[in-house]
PAGULUM-690298 format. One record per residue: x, y, z of N, C-alpha, C in turn. Coordinates in steps of 0.1 Angstrom, whole numbers, padded with zeros to 4 digits, always signed. Layout:
N
XYZXYZXYZ
...
***
This chain:
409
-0117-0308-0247-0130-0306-0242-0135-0292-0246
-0147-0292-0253-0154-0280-0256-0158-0270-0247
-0154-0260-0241-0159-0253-0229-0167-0243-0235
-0185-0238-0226-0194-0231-0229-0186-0215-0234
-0195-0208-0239-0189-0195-0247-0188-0190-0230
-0193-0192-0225-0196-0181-0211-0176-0187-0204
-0174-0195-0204-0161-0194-0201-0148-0188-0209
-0153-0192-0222-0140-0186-0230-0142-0171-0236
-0152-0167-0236-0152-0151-0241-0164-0141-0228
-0156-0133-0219-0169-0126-0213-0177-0119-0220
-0189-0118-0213-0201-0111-0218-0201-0097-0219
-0202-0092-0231-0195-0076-0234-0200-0066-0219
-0215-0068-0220-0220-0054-0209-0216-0062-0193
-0215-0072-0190-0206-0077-0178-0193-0072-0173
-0187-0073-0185-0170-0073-0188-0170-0055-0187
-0180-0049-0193-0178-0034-0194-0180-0029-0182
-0193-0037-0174-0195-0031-0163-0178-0035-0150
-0173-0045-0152-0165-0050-0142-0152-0039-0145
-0149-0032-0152-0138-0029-0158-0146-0017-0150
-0160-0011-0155-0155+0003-0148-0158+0003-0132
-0163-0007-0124-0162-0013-0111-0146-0011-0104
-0141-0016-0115-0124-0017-0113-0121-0005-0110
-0122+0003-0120-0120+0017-0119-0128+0029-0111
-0138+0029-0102-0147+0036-0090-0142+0028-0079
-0134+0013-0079-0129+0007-0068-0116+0019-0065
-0109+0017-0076-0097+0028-0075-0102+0043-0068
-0111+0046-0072-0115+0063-0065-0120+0061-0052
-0127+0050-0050-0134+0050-0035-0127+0047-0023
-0112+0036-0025-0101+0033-0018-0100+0043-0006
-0096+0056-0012-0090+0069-0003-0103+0076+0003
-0111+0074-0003-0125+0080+0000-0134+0078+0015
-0134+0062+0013-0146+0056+0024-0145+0040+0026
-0143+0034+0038-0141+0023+0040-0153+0015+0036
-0168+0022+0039-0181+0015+0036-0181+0012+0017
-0175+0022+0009-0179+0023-0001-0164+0015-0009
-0157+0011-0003-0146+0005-0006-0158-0009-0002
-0159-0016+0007-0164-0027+0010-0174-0034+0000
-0186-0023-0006-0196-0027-0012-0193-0026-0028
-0183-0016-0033-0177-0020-0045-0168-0028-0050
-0159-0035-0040-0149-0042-0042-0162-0055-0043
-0175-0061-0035-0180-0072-0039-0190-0072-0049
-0195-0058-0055-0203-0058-0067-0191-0059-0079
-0176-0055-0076-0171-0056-0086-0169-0073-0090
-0161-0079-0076-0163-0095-0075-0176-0100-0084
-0187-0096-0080-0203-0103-0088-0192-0100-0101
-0195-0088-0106-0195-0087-0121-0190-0094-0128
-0172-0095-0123-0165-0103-0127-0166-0114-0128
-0171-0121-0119-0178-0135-0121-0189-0142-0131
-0197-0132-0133-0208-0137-0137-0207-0129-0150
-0193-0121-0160-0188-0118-0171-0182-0126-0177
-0179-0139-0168-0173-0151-0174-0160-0149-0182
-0157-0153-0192-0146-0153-0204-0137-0157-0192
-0132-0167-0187-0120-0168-0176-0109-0177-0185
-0117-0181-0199-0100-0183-0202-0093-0172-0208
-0099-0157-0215-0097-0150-0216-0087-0142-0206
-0094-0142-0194-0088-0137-0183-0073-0140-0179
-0075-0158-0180-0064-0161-0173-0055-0159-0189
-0052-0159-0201-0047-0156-0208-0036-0144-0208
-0049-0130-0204-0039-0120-0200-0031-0116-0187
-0032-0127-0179-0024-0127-0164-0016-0134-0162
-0015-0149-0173-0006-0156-0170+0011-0153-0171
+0015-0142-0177+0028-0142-0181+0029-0129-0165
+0021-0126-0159+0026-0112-0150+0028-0128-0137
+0045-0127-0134+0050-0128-0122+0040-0129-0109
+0039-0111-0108+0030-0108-0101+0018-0113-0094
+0013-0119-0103+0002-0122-0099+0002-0140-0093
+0011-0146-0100+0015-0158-0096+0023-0159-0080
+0027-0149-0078+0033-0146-0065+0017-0143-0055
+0012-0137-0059-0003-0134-0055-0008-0140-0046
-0013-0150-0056-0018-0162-0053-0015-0175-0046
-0001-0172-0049+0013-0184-0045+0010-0180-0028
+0011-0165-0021+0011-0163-0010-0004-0164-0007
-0014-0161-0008-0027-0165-0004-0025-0181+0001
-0022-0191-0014-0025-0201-0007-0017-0209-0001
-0002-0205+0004+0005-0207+0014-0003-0205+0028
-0007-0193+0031-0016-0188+0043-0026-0200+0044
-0032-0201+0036-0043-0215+0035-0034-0227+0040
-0024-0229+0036-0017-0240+0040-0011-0240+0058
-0009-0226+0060-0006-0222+0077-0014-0227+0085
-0027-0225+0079-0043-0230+0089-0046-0246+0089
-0035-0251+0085-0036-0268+0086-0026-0271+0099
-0015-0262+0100-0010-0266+0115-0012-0254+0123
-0016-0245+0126-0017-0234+0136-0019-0237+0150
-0017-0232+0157-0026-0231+0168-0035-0218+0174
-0042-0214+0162-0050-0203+0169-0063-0213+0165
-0077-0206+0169-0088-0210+0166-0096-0205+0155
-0106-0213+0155-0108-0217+0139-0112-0198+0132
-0123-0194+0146-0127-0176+0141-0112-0168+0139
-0102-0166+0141-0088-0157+0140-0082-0166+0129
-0084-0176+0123-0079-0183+0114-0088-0177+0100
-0101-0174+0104-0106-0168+0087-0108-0155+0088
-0105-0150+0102-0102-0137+0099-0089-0131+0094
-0081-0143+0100-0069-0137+0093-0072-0140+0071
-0077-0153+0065-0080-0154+0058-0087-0142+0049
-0099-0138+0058-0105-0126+0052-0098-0116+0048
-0087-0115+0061-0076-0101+0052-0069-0102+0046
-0066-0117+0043-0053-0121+0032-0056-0118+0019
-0073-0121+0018-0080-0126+0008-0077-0115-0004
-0073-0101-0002-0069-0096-0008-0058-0097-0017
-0050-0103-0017-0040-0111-0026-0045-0113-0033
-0058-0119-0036-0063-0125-0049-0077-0119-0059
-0077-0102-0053-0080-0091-0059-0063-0088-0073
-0052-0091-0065-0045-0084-0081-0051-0089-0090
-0047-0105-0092-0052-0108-0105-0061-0102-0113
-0071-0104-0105-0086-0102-0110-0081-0086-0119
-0080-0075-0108-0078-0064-0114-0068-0064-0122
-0058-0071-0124-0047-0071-0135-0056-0079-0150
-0065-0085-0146-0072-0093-0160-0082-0082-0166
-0085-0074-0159-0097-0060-0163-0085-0048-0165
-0077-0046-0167-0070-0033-0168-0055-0033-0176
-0058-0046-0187-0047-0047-0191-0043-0038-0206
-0060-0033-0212-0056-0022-0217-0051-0007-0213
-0044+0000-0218-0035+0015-0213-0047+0026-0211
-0061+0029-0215-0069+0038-0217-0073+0030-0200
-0076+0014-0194-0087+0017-0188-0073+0011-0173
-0061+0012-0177-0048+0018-0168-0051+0033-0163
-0052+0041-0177-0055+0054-0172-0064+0058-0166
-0069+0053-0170-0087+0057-0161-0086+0050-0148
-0080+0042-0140-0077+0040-0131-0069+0050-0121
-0058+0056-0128-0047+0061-0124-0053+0073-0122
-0064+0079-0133-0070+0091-0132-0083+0086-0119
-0087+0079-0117-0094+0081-0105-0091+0079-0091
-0074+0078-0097-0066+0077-0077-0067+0091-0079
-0061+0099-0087-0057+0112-0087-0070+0120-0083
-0082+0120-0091-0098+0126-0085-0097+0125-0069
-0099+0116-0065-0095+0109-0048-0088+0117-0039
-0078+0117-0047-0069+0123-0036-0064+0139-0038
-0071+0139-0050-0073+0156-0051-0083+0161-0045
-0094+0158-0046-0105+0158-0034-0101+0158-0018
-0096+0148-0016-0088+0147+0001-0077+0158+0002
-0065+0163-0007-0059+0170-0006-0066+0185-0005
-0077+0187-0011-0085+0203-0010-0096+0204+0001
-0099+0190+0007-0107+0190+0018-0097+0195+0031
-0082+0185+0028-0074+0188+0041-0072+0206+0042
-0069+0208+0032-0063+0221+0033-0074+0231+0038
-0087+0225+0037-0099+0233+0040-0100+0232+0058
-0099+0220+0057-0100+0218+0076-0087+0227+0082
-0076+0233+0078-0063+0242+0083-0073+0251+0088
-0083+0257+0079-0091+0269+0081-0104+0264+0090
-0110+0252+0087-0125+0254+0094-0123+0233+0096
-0127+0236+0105-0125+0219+0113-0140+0212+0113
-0145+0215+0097-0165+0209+0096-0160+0194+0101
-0175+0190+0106-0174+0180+0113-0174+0172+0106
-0175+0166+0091-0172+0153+0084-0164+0142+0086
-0146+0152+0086-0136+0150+0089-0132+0141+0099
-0122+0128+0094-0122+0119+0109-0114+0131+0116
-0103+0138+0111-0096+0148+0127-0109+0150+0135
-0120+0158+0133-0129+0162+0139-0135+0149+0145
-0139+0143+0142-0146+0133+0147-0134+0128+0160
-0122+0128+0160-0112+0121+0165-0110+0134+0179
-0107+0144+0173-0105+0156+0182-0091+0155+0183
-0084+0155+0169-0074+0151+0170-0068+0168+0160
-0065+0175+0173-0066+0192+0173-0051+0195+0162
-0050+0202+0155-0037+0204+0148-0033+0194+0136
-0045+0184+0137-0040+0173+0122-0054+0177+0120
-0051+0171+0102-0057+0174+0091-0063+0166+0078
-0062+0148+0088-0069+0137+0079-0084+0137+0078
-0088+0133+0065-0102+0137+0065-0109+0127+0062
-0105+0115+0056-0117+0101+0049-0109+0092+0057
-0096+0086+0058-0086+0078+0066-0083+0086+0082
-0074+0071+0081-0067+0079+0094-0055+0085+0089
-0047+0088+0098-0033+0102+0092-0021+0090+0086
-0023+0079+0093-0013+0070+0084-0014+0067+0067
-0030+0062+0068-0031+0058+0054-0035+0068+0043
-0037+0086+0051-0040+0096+0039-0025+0100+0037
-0017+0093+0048-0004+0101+0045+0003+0091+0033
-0001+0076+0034+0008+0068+0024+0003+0071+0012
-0010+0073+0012-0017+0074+0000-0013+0090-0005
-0013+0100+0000-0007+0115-0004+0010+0111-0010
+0018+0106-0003+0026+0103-0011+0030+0098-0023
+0022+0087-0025+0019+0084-0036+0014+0096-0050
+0003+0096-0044-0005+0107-0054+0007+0121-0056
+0016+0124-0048+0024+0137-0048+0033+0130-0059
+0039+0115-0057+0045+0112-0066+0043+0113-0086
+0026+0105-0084+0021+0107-0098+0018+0120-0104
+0020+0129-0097+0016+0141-0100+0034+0147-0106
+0045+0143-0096+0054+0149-0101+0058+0137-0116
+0057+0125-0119+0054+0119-0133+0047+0129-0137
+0038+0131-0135+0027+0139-0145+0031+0156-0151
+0038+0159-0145+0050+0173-0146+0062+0169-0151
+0065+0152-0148+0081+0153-0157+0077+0148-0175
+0067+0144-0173+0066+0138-0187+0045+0142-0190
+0043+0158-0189+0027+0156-0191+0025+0155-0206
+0011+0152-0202+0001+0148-0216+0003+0165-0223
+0001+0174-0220+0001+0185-0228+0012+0193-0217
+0021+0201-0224+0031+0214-0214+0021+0225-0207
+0011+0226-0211+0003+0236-0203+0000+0228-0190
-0002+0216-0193-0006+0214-0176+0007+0215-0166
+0017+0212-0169+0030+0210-0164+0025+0219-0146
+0024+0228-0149+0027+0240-0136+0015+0231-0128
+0002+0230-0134-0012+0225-0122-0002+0214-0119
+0003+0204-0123+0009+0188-0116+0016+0196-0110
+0026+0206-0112+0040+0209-0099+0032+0215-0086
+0021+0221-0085+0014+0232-0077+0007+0220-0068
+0000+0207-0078-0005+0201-0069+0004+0189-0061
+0016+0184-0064+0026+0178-0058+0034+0183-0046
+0036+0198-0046+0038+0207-0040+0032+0207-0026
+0016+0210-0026+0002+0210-0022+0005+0196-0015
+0009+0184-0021+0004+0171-0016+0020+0170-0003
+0029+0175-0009+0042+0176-0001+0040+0184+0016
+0035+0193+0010+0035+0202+0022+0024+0200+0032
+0009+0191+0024-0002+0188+0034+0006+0177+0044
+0019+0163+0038+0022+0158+0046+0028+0159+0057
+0034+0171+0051+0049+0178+0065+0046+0188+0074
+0037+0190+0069+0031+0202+0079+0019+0202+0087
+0006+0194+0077-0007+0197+0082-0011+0181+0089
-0004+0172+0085-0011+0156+0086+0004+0151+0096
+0005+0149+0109+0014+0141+0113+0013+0131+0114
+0024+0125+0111+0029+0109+0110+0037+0101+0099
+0048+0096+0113+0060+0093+0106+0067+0085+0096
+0053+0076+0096+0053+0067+0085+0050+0077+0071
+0042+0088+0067+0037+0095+0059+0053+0099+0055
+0059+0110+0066+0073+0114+0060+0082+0103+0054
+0083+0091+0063+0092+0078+0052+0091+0077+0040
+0075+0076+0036+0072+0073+0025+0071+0078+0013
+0066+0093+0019+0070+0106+0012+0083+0107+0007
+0096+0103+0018+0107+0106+0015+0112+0096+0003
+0107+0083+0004+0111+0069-0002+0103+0076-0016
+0091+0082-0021+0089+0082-0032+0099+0094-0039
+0103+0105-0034+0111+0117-0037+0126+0110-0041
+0131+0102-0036+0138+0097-0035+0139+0090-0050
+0134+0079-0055+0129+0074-0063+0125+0087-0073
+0121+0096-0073+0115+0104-0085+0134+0107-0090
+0139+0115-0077+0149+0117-0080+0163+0108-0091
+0162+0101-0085+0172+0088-0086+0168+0088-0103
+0152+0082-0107+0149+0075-0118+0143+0086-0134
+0147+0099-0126+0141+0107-0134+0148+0116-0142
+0159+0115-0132+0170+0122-0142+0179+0119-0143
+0188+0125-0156+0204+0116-0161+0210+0116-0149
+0221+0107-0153+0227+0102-0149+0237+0117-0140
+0242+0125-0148+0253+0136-0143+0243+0147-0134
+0229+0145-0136+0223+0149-0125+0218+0144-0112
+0221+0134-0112+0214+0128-0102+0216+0132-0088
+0232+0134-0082+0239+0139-0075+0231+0152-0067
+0230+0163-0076+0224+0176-0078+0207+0173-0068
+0201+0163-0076+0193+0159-0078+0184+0155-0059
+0198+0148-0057+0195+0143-0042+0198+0152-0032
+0206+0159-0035+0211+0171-0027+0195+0182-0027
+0188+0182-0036+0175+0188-0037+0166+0181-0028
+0167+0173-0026+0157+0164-0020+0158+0166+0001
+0175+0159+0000+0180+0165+0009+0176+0179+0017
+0180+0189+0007+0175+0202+0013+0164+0205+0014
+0150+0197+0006+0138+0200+0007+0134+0194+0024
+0138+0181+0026+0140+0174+0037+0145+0185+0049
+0151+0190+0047+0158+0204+0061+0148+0212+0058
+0139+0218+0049+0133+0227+0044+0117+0226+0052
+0113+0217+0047+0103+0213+0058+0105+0210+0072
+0116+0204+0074+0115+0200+0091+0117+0217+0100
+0124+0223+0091+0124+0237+0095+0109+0243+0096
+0102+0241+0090+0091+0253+0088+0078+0243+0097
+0076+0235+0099+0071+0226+0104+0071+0223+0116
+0064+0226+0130+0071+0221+0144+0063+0211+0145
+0055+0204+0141+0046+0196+0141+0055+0176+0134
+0066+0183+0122+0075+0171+0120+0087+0174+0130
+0086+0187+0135+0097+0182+0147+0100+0174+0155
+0086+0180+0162+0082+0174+0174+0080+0157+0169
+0074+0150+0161+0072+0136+0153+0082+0132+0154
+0095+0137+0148+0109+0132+0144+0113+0128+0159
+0114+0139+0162+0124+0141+0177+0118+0135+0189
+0102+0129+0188+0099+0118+0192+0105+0108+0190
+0110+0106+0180+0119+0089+0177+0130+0083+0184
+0136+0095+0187+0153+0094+0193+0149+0095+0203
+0139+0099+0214+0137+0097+0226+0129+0087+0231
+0121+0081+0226+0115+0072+0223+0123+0059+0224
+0134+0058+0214+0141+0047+0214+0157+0047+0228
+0157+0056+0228+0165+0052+0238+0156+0056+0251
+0144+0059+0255+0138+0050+0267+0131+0040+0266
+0136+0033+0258+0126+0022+0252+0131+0013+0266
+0141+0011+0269+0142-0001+0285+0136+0002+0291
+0133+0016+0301+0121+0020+0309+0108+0020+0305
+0106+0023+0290+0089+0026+0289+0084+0021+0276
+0094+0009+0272+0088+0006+0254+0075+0003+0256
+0066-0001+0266+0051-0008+0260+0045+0005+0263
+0047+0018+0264+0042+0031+0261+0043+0041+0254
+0057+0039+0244+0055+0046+0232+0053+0039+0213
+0053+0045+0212+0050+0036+0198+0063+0036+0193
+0075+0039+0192+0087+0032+0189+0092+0019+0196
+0093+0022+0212+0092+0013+0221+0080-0001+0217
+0071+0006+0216+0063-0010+0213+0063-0019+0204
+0069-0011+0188+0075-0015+0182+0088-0022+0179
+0096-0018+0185+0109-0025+0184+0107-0037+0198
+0097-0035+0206+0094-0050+0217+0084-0059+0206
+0075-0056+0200+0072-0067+0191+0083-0075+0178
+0094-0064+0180+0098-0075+0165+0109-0079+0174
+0112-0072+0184+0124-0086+0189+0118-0098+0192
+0103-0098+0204+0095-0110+0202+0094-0117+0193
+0089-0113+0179+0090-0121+0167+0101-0127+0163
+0114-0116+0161+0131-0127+0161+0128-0137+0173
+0128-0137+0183+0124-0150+0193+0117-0160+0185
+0105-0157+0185+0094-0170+0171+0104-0173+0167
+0110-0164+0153+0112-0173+0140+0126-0178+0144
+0136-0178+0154+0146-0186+0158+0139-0198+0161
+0120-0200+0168+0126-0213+0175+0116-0221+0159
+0108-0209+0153+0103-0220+0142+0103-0213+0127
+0118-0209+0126+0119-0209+0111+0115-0210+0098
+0117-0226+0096+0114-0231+0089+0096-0228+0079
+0092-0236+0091+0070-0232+0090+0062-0220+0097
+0071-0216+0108+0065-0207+0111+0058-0214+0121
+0048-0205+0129+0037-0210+0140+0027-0211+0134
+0021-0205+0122+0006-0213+0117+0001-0199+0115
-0012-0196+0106-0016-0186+0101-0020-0181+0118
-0022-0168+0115-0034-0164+0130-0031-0167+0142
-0014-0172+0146-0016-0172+0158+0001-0166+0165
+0000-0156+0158+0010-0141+0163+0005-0140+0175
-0010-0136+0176-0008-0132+0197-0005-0142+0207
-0012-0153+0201-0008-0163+0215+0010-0167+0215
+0013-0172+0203+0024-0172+0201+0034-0165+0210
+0030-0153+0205+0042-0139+0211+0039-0139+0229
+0030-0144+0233+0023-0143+0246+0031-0156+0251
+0037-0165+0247+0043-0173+0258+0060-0167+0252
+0059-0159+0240+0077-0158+0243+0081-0145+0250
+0067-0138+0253+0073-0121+0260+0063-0125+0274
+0065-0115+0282+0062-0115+0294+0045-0110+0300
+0039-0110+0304+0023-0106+0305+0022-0095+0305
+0029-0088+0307+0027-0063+0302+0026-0069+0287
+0034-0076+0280+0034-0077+0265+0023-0083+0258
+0018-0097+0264+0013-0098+0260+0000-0094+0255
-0005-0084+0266-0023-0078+0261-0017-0067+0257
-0002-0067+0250-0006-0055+0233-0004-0060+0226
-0003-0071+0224-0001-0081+0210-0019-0082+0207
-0026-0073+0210-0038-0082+0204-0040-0074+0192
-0039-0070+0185-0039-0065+0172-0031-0074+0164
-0025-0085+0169-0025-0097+0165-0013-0099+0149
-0005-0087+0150+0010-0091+0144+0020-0078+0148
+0033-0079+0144+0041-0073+0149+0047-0057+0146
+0036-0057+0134+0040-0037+0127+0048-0042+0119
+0052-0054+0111+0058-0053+0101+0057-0066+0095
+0053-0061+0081+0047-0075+0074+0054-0087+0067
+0067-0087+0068+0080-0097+0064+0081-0106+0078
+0080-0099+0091+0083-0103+0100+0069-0111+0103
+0058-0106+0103+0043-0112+0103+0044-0123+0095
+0049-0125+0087+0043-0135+0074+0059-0146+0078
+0068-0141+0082+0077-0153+0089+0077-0161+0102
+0072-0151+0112+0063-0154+0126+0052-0170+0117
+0045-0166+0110+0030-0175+0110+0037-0183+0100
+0042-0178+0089+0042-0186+0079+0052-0191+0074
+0069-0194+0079+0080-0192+0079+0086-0186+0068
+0093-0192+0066+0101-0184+0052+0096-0186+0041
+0092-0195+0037+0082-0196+0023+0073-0180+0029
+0066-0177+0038+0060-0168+0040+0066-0155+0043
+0081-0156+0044+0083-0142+0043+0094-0141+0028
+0098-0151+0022+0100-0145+0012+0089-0146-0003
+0080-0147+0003+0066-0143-0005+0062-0129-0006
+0062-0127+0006+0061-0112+0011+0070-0104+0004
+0081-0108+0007+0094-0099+0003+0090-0096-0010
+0086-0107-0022+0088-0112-0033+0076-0095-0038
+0063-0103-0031+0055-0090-0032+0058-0075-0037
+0063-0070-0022+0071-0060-0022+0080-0054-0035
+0089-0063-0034+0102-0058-0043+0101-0062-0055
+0094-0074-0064+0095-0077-0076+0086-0066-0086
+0076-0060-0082+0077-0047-0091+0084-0039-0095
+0092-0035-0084+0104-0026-0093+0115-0031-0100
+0117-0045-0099+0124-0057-0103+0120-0056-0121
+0103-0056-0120+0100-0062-0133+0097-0045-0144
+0096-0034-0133+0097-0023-0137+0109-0017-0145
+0120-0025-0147+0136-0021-0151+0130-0021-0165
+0123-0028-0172+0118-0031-0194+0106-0023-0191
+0100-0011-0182+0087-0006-0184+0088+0009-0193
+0084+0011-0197+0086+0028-0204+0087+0037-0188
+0089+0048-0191+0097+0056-0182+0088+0058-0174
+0074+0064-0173+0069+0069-0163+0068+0056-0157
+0055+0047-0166+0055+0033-0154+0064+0027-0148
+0078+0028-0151+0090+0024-0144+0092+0034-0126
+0087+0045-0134+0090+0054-0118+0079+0052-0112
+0071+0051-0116+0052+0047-0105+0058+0034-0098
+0066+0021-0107+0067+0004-0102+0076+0013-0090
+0087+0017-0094+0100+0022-0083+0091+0025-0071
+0088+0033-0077+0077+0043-0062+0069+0035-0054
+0058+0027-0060+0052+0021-0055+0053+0008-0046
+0067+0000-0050+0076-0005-0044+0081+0003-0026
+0089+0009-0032+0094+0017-0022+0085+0020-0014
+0078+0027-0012+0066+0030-0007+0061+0016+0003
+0058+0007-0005+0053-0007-0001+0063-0011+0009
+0078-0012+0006+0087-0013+0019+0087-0006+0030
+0086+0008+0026+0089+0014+0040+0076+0015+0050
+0060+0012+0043+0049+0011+0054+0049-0007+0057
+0054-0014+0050+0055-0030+0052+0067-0027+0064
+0074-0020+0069+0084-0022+0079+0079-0016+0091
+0070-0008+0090+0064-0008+0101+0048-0012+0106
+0043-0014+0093+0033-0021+0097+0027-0034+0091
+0019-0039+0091+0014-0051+0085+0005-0050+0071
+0015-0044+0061+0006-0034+0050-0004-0046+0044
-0004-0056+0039-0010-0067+0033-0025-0068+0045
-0018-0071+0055-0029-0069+0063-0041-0063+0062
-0037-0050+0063-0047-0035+0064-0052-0031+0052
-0061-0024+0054-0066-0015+0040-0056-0014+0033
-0049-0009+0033-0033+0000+0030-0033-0013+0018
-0033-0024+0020-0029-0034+0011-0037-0033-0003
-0053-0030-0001-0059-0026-0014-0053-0015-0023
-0046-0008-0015-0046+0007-0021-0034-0002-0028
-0019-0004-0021-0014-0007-0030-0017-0019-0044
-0021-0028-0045-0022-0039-0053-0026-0030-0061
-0039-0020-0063-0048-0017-0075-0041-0003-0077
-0030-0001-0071-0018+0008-0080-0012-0004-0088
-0005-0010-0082+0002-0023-0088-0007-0025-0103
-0019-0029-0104-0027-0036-0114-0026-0023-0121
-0025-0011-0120-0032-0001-0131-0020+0003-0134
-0004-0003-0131+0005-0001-0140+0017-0011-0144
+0014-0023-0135+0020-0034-0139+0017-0037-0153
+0011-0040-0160+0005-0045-0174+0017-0038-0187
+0023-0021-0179+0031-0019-0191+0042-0028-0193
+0047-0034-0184+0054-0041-0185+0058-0055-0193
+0047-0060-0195+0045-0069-0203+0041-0066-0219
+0047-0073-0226+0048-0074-0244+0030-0074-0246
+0026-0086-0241+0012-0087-0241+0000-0079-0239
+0006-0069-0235-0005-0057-0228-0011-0053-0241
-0024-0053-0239-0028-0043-0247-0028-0030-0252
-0027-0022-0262-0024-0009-0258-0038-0001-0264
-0047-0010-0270-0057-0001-0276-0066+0001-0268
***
């Protein structure tokens, strides 16, 4: 069958515009939730109505990735045929899934290496902007700032909240030290170590939260491990290590964070539905309860709160309404059983899986970005939340080295 040109080849100024959509999606992410919302659906338009979709699907069909994508999207679809929640928390959960089926798209627009870079260079704009705004609020607390708006005295997030500027700073500290172990020119070398440095210290000192230091830690970790030989590596961790004592030292603000944890967790029998360790480790035992009694399928998309509401006690239940358990393996086996949590998992870990044949830097970005994806997927519902865009459209602007097929011109 003959299919119209408008399916098999997109339309050049369509296709031009959707690619650089792709790419102001990438800078706006860290920036602004309004401006994330309205360019992520003009980018949708573009791509739609640039056509060429067997083009598209041509350069996507060999990325895993993306088949996994979509594989978990329409599993979730398939959740909402037995559930028991109601029909509105059924497409709201839908609405947030619906992200899953943004990689492709962005892996079909970014499969050449110039408009990878230009992606990669407009996380960096982003969060170099947020990293000079934070350091500006240390000195003057202008009211833009959500801390300000929050009155959240002693922190220093400025477009997010302190979780997602802190996942997102790790990250960006990461590409920056890529961008020092292997730069485009030796003179920049020092600006990437100054500004990685800069991104290190805004998380340990000026931005609290714990998830920020995990993640932080999980990317350093990864730089270390994947960056240098073999007979250094040892050396390597032991640096990392002491940078880890280095900051907790100079920092009373990750003291106090840290040293929350261990008290926290062991008064968790008297007071878990009051601290956030405590309320997290009472949601995911709730959840092991679920998936013991339904394994298999799960309870159905969207219906974590009621669910969790007949297996925990009524103090528990009216905190389940944020409606999953702080951790997205456990979320997606709760609703969706194991098809849904080893989707999830699949998500997570098969980048740094398909990262092992990438050239070296995109190998440490997959590592990182992986890593990273675990350790905020363990405590929160990353796919869920914002947090989920940011990762995928890392994922898209470096998965593509990976594959033979990529373009490189």
């Amino acid at each position: 069958m003959h299919l119209p040109d408008y399916f098999r080849t997109p339309l050049p100024r369509l296709d031009l515009a959707a690619r650089w959509l792709a790419v102001i999606w990438v800078f706006v992410i860290p920036l602004s939730t309004a401006a994330n919302s309205l360019t992520r659906a003009l980018l949708l338009l573009a791509w739609v109505m640039a056509g060429g979709f067997v083009v598209r699907w041509h350069s996507v069909r060999s990325q895993p990735l993306a088949w996994v994508s979509v594989a978990f999207f329409a599993w979730i679809v398939v959740g909402a045929t037995y559930t028991s929640a109601d029909g509105t928390a059924v497409l709201d959960h839908l609405s947030k899934y619906s992200k899953l089926l943004f990689l492709p798209l962005m892996l079909s627009l970014l499969q050449e290496r110039p408009w990878r870079t230009r992606a990669l260079n407009a996380f960096v704009c982003a969060m170099t902007i947020t990293l000079l705004a934070s350091m500006l609020h240390v000195a003057w607390a202008f009211p833009g700032a959500k801390a300000t708006q929050d009155n959240a005295a002693g922190n220093h997030y400025i477009f997010t909240n302190y979780i997602q500027q802190n996942v997102m700073m790790s990250l960006f500290a990461l590409v920056c030290l890529v961008r020092a172990r292997w730069p485009a020119s030796p003179g920049r070398r020092w600006m990437w170590l100054a500004l990685a440095a800069l991104a290190i210290l805004n998380i340990a000192v000026f931005v609290g939260g714990r998830t920020g230091y995990l993640t932080l830690g999980a990317c350093l970790l990864v730089f270390a491990m994947t960056s240098t030989p073999m007979r250094w590596r040892l050396p390597a961790l032991a640096a990392v290590a002491g940078l880890a004592v280095l900051l907790y030292a100079i920092s009373p603000q990750a003291q106090r964070r840290v040293d929350q944890v261990a008290s926290e967790v062991q008064s968790r029998a008297e007071d878990g539905t009051t601290t956030s360790s405590g309320l997290r480790m009472g949601f995911w035992t709730g959840s092991l309860r679920l998936i013991a009694i339904h394994p298999a399928l799960g309870t159905g998309t969207a219906s974590y709160q009621q669910e969790f509401c007949r297996a925990m006690s009524p103090q528990w239940c009216g905190l389940a309404a944020n409606g999953h358990p702080h951790n997205q393996p456990l979320h997606s086996w709760v609703e969706n059983g194991f098809p849904g949590f080893l989707l999830a998992c699949l998500l997570i870990a098969l980048p740094a899986w398909l990262g092992r044949t990438a050239p070296a830097p995109e190998r440490l970005m997959l590592f990182g970005v992986s890593a990273a994806f675990l350790v905020h997927s363990l405590l929160n519902a990353s796919i869920f939340h914002i947090e989920g865009y940011f990762f995928l459209t890392l994922l898209a602007a470096t998965l593509p080295a990976v594959s033979g097929k990529a373009r490189e011109d």
